[in-house]
C-alpha positions in Angstrom: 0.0 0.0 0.0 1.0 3.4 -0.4 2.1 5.5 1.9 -0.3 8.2 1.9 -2.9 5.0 2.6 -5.1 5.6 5.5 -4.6 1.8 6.2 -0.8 3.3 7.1 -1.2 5.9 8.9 -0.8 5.6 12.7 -4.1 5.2 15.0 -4.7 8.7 17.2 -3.2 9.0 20.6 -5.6 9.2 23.2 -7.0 12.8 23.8 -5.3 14.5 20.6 -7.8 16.7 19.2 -6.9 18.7 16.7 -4.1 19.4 14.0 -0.7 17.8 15.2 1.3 21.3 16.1 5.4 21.4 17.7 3.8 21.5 20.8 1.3 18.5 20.4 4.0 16.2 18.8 6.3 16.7 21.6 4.1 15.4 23.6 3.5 12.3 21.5 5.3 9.0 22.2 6.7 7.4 19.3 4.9 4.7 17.8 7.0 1.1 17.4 9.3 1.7 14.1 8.5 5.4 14.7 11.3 7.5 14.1 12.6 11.2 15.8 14.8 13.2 13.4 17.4 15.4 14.5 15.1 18.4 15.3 13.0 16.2 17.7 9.9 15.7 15.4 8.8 12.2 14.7 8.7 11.2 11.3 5.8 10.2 11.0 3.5 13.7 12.2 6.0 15.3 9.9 4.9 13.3 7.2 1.6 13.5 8.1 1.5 17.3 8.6 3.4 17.8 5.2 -0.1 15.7 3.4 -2.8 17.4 5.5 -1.9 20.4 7.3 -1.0 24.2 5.6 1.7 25.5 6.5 0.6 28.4 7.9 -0.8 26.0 11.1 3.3 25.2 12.1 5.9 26.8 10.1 8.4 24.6 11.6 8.4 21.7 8.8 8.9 24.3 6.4 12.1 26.1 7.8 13.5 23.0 9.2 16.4 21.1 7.1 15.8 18.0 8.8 11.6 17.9 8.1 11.9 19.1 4.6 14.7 16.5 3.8 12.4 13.6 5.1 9.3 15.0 3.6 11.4 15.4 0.0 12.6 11.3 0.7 9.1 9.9 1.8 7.4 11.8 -1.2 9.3 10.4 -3.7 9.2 6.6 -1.9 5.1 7.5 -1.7 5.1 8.2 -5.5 6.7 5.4 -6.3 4.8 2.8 -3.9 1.7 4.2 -5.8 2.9 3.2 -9.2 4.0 -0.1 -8.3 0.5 -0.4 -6.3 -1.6 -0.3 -9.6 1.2 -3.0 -11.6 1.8 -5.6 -8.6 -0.5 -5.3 -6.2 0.1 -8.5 -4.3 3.9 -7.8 -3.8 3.7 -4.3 -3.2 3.2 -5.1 0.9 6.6 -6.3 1.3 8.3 -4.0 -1.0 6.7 -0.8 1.0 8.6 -2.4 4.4 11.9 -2.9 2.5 11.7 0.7 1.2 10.6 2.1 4.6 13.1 0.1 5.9 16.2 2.1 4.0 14.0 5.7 4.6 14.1 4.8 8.3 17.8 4.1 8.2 18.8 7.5 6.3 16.9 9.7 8.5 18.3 8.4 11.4 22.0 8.5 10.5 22.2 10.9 7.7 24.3 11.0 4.5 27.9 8.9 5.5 31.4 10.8 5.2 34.6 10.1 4.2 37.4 10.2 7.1 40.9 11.1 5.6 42.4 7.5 5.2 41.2 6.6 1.7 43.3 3.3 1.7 41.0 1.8 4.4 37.6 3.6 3.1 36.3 4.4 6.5 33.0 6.9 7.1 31.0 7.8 10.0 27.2 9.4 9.8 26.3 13.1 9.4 24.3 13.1 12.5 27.4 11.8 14.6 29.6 13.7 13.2 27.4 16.9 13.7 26.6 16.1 17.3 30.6 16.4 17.9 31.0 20.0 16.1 28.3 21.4 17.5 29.9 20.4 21.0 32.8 21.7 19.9 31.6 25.3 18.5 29.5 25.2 22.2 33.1 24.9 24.0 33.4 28.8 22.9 31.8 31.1 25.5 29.1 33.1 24.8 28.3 30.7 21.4 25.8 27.6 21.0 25.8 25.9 18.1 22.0 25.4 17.0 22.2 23.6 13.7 25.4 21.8 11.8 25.2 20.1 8.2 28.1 18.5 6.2 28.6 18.2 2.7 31.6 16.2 1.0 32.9 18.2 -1.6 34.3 16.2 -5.0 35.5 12.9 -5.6 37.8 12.7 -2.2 37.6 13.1 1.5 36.9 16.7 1.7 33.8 17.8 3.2 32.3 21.4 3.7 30.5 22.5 7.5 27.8 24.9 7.6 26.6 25.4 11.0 24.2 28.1 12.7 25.0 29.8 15.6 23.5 32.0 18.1 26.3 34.2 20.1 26.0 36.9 22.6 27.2 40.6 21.7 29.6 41.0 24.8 32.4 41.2 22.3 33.2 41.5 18.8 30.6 39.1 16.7 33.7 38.5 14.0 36.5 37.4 16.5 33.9 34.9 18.3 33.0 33.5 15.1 36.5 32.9 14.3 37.2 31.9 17.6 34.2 29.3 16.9 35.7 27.9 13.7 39.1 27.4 14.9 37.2 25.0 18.0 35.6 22.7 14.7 38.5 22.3 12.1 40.4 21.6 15.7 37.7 19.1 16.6 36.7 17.9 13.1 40.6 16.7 12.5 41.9 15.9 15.9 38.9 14.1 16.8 37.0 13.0 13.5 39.3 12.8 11.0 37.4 14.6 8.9 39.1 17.1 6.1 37.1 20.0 6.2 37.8 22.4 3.8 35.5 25.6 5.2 33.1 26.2 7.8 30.4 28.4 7.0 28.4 30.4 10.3 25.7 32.1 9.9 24.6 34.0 13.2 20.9 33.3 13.8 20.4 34.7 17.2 21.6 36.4 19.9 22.4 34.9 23.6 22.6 37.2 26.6 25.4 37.7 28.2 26.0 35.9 31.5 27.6 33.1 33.2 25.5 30.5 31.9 26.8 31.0 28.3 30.1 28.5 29.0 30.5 25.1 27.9 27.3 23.1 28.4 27.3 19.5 29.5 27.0 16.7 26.8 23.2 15.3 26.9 23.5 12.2 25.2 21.1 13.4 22.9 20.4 13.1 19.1 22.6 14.5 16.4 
């Protein structure tokens, strides 16, 4: 079946009333094979949201990197399932899990990189390696590191950060962003093994001043 099938779509939870805003899916256990991308939405309300919802009602999925790359994934997997539903119908059941099965697994880990050892071919996920930058860039005071995305660049191990950043205004804005991407090529090589050829910050916010704004403790979080 397809996956815009009602048949596929996951039962209510109990007292959910209403469209499925940030708010309500935060408070919305994942189902079993359920999965939480690195923004915190489950996959499936964000799927769900992207069929029936406008986006007016939570401009979230639209701004977000992670929703829009799922939604773009599971749209094209959807479109497909529904051609293969109208040739095959008896096989299409198992085919559907298989695909959802490889959708799941991309979500989760991201795109894999190439560390800088071509001889043994080694890579690690975007999402681990993102979770360790984004430490890093929060090891500079008065800087937290709110999203991080990497791109390999050509045929070889190179690969290009893009991070955004919010940073407090107590001094100059250009000397704590360099001070920022210093703390990731350091981390990304002495600790990845990654080659990273630039690191591009934007600053999306400002932090206040203060002496909460140093190094905050790992979580064990998601990527």
């Amino acid at each position: 079946m397809a996956l815009d099938d009602p048949h596929t779509r996951p039962p209510e939870p109990p007292g959910a009333d209403g469209p499925r805003n940030g708010s309500a899916a935060a408070d919305v256990p994942p189902i079993a094979g359920d999965e939480v991308l690195p923004c915190g939405r489950l996959l499936s309300l964000v799927w769900e949201q992207a069929r029936d919802a406008p986006p007016a009602a939570d401009p979230h999925p639209v701004s977000c990197p992670y929703c829009r790359e799922a939604v773009e994934g599971l749209a094209t997997v959807n479109a497909a399932a529904r051609t293969l539903r109208d040739e095959d119908p008896p096989g299409l059941h198992a085919l559907a899990d298989r695909v959802m099965d490889v959708v799941r697994a991309e979500v989760r880990f991201g795109r894999l990189l190439p560390l800088a050892d071509p001889d043994r071919d080694l890579r690690i996920a975007e999402s681990a390696a993102a979770k360790v930058l984004r430490r890093a860039a929060d090891t500079v005071p008065g800087a937290r590191a709110a999203t991080c995305r990497l791109v390999p660049e050509g045929n070889g191990t190179d690969v290009r950060v893009t991070m955004t950043l919010a940073a407090a205004l107590d001094r100059p804005l250009p000397d704590r962003v360099h001070q920022v991407r210093r703390s990731v090529l350091h981390s990304a090589g002495q600790d990845l093994g990654l080659t990273v050829t630039a690191v591009d910050i934007t600053v999306a916010d400002v932090l206040e001043p203060g002496p909460t704004l140093g190094p905050r403790l790992p979580t064990g979080g998601g990527a």
